[in-house]
C-alpha positions as CSV (number, residue, x, y, z in Angstrom):
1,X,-36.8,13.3,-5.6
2,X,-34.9,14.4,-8.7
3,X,-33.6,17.5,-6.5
4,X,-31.8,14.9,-3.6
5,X,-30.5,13.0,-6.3
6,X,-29.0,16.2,-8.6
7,X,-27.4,17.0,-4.7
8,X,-26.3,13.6,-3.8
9,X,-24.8,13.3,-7.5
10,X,-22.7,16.6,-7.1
11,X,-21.6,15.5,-3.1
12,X,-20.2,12.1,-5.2
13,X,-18.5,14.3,-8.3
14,X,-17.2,16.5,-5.4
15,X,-15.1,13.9,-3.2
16,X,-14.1,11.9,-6.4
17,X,-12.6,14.9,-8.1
18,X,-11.1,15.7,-4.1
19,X,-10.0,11.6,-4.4
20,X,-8.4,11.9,-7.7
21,X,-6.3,15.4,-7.8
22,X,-2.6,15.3,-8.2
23,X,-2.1,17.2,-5.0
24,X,-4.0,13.9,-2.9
25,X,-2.3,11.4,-5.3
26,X,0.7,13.1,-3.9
27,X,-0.1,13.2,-0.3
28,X,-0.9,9.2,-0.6
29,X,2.4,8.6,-2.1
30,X,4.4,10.6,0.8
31,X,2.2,8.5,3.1
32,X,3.5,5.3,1.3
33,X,7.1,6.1,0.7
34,X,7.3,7.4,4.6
35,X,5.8,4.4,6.0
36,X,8.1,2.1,4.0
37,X,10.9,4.1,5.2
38,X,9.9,4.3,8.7
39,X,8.9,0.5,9.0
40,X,12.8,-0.3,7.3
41,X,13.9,2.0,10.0
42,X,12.2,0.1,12.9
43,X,13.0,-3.2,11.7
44,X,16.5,-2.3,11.4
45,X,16.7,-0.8,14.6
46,X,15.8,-4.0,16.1
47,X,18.3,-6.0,14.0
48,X,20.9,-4.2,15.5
49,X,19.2,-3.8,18.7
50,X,18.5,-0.3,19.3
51,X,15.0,-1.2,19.9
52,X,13.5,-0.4,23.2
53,X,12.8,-3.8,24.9
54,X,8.7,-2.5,24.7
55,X,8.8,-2.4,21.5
56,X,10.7,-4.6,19.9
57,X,8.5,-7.8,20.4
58,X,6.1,-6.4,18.0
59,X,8.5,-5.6,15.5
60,X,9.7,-8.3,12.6
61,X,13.7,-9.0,12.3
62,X,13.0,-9.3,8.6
63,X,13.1,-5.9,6.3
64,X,11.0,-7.7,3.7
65,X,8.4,-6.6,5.9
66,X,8.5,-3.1,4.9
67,X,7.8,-3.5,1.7
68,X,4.2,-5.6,3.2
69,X,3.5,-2.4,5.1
70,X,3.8,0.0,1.8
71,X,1.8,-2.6,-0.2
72,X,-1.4,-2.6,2.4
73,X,-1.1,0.9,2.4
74,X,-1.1,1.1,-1.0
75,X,-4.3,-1.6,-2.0
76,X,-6.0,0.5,1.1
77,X,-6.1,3.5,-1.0
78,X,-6.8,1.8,-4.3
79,X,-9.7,-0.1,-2.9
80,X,-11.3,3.1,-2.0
81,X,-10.7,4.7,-5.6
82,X,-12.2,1.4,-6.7
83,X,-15.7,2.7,-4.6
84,X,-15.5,5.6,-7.0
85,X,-14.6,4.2,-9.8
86,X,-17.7,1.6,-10.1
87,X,-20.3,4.3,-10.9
88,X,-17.9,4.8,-14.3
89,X,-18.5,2.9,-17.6
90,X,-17.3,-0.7,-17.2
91,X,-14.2,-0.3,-19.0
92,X,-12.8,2.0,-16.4
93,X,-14.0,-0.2,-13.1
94,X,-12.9,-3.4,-14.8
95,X,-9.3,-1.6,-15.4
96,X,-9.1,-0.7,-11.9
97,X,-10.4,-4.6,-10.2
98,X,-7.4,-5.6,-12.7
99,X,-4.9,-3.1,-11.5
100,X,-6.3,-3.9,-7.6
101,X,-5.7,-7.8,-8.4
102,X,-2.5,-7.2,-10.3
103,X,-1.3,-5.3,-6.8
104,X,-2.5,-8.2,-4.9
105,X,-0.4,-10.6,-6.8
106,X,2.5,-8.8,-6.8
107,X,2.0,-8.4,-2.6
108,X,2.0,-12.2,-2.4
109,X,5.3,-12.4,-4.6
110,X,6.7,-10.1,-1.9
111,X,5.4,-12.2,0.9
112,X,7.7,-15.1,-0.2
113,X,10.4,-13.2,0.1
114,X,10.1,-13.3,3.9
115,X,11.0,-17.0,4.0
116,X,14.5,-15.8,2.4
117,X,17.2,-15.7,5.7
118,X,19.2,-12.5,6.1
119,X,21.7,-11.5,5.5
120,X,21.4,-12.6,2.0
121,X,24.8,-14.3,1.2
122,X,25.1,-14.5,-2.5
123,X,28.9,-16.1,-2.3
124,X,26.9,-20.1,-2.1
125,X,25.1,-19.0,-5.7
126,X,28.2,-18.3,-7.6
127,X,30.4,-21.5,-6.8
């Protein structure tokens, strides 16, 4: 019994190390910054209506909506360091449920901003 969990142990040590290198941390981040871009691209494209007709319905007209996509993406990856974090010392799980909420509540802030019309004229503010 103590031999399965000595192997099972180093299997967990093994994909957290993999889940926590720089090079991954990295990778994620390229994922994040080229799905924010490519979602901005999209949505512009269908402002302006470059959009194939297939397409486009699917698509939002507003380009807060990229910034949505990068945020899922980004508590996506951070709930699964979370799975590997819990086995840790409490200090170190509660950190990240804080750091996972604190994302969360930031999302929602960006989620109001979708109610904001576009193009943002700024003229109104200053008169």
């Amino acid at each position: 019994m103590r031999e399965i969990a000595k192997r099972l142990a180093l299997v967990f040590d093994i994909i957290e190390n993999f889940w926590e290198s720089k090079r991954l941390n990295r990778w994620m981040g390229n994922i994040i910054v080229f799905s924010f871009v490519f979602s901005l691209t999209l949505i512009h494209f269908k402002v302006i209506g470059l959009l194939p007709q297939f397409i486009a319905p699917y698509i939002s007209n507003n380009h807060f909506e990229a910034i949505e996509v990068a945020f899922v993406l980004l508590l996506f990856f951070e709930v699964q360091s979370l799975v590997l974090v819990l086995p840790r010392p409490f200090a170190g799980s509660l950190l990240k449920q804080f750091e996972i909420l604190s994302l969360i509540l930031l999302r929602q802030a960006f989620k109001e901003f979708k109610y904001i019309e576009e193009p943002i004229n700024l003229d109104s503010y200053f008169k």
